[in-house]
C-alpha positions as CSV (number, residue, x, y, z in Angstrom):
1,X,-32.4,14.8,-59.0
2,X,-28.7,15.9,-57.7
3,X,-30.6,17.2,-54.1
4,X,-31.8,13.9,-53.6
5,X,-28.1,12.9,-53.7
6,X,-27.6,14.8,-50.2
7,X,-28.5,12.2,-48.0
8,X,-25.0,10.4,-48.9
9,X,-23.0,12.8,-45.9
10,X,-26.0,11.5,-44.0
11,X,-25.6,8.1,-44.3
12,X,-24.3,7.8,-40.7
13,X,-27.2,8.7,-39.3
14,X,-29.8,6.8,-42.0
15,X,-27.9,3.5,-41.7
16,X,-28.4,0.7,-38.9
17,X,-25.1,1.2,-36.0
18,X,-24.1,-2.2,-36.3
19,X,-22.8,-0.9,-39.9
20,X,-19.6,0.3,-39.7
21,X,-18.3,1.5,-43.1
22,X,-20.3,1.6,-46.5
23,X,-18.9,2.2,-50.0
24,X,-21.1,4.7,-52.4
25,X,-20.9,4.5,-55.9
26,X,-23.3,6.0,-58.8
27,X,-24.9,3.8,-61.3
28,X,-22.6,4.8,-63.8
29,X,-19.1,4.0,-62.2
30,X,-18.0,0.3,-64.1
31,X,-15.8,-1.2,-61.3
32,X,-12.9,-2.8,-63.1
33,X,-11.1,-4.5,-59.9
34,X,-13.0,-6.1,-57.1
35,X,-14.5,-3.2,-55.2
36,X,-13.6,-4.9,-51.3
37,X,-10.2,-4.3,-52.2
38,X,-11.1,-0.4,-51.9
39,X,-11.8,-1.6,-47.6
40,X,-8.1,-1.7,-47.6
41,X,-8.5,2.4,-47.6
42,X,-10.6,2.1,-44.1
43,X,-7.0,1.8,-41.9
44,X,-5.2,4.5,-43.8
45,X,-8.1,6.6,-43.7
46,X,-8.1,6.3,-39.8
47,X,-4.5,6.5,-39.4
48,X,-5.0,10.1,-40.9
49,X,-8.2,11.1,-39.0
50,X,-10.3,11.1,-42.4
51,X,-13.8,10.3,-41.9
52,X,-14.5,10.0,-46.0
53,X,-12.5,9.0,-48.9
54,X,-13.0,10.2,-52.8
55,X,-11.3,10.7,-55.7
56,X,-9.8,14.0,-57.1
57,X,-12.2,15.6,-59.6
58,X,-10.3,15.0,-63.1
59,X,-12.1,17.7,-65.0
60,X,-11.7,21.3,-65.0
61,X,-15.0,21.4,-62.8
62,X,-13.4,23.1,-59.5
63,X,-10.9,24.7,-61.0
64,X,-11.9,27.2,-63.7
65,X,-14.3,29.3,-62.4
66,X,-17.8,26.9,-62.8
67,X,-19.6,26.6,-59.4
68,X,-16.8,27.8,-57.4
69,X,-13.1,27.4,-57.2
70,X,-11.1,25.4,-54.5
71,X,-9.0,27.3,-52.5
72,X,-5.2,27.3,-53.6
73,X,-3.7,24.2,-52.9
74,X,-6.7,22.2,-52.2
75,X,-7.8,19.8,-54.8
76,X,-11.6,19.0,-55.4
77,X,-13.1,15.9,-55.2
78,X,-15.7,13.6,-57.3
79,X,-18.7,12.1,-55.6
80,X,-18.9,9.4,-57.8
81,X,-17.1,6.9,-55.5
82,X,-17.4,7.6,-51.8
83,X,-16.1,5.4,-48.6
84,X,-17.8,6.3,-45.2
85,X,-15.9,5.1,-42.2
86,X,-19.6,5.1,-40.4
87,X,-18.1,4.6,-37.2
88,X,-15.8,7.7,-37.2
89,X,-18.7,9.6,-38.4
90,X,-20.7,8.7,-35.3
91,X,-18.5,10.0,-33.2
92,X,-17.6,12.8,-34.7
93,X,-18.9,16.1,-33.5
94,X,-16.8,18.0,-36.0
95,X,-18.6,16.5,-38.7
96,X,-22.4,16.9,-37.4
97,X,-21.5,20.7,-36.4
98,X,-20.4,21.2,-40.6
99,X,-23.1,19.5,-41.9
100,X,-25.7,21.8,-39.3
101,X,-23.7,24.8,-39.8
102,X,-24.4,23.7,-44.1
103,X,-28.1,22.9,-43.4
104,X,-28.1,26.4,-41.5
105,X,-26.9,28.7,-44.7
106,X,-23.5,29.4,-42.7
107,X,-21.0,27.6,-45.1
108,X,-22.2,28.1,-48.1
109,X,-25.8,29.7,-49.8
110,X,-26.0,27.2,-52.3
111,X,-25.3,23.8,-53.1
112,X,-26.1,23.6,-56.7
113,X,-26.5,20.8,-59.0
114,X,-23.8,18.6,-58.1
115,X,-25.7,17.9,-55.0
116,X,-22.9,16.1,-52.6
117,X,-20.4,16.4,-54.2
118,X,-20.1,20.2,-54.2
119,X,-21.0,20.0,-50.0
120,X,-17.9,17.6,-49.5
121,X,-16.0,20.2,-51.9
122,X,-16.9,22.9,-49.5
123,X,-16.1,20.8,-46.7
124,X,-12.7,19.6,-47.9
125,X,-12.0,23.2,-48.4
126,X,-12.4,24.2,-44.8
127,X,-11.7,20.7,-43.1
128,X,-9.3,19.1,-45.3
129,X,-8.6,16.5,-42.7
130,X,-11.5,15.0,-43.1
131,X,-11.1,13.4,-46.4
132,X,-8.3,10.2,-47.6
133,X,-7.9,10.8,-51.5
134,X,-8.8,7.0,-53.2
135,X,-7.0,6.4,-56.4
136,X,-7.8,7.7,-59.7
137,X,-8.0,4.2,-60.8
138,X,-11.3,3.9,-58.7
139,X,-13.3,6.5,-60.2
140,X,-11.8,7.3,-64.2
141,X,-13.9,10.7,-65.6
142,X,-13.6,10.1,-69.0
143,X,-16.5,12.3,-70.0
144,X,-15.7,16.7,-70.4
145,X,-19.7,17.9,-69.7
146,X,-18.6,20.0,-66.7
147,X,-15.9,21.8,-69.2
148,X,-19.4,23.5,-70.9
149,X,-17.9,26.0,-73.6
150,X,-14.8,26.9,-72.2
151,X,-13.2,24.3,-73.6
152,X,-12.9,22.9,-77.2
153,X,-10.9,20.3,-79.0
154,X,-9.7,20.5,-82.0
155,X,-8.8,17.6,-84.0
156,X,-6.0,18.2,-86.2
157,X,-5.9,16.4,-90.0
């Protein structure tokens, strides 16, 4: 189910040209603001040169030793709310050459189960200017799965 999630870094390919930005969001993300306010992103993402914008991943996930770690100093990112700037992707050679060189086995061997959102981890890892970080108030983790046994909380009486 997660590999059929790899066609989001796609999208600029899959979707019609006259579409020029697209906002991604899994089924279980409850939008608590209107979501066209998150467009306002699209200029400060361009301002930077970003060509995608996400939201830190709030869990433990990329930095304990799961899947992989981050590299120092660079955060990782949830999938669960993406915004494509379409048009920058189109034009960007950078970003077809990462996602071939990925396809290819030269970035990385395995994706594994978080399907996307470990590729755009990798990629934010090696091309960090490629990514605008979105608020935390557009994507809240409030569930710990990705912690597995590592972590436990006690309650205290």
């Amino acid at each position: 189910m997660r590999g059929a999630a790899l066609y989001k870094p796609m999208l600029h390919w899959l979707l019609p040209r006259h579409m020029q930005h697209v906002l991604v969001i899994d089924s279980d993300t409850v939008p608590l603001k209107p979501l066209e306010t998150l467009l306002d992103e699209i200029p400060k993402m361009r301002s930077q040169g970003a060509l995608v914008g996400l939201v830190p991943e709030q869990s433990r996930f990329y930095r304990g030793g799961q899947q992989f770690q981050m590299a120092p100093g660079v955060i990782g990112y949830n999938g669960g709310v993406q915004l494509h700037d379409l048009a920058r992707m189109r034009n960007s050679p950078a970003w077809d050459a990462v996602l071939d060189a990925t396809q290819a086995g030269l970035l990385v061997y395995k994706i594994g189960y978080s399907g996307d959102q470990n590729l755009y981890n990798v990629m934010v890892s090696l091309f960090p200017h490629m990514f605008h970080t979105l608020g935390c108030e557009w994507n809240r983790q409030l569930g710990s799965w990705a912690m597995g046994s590592k972590v436990s909380v006690k309650q205290q009486l």
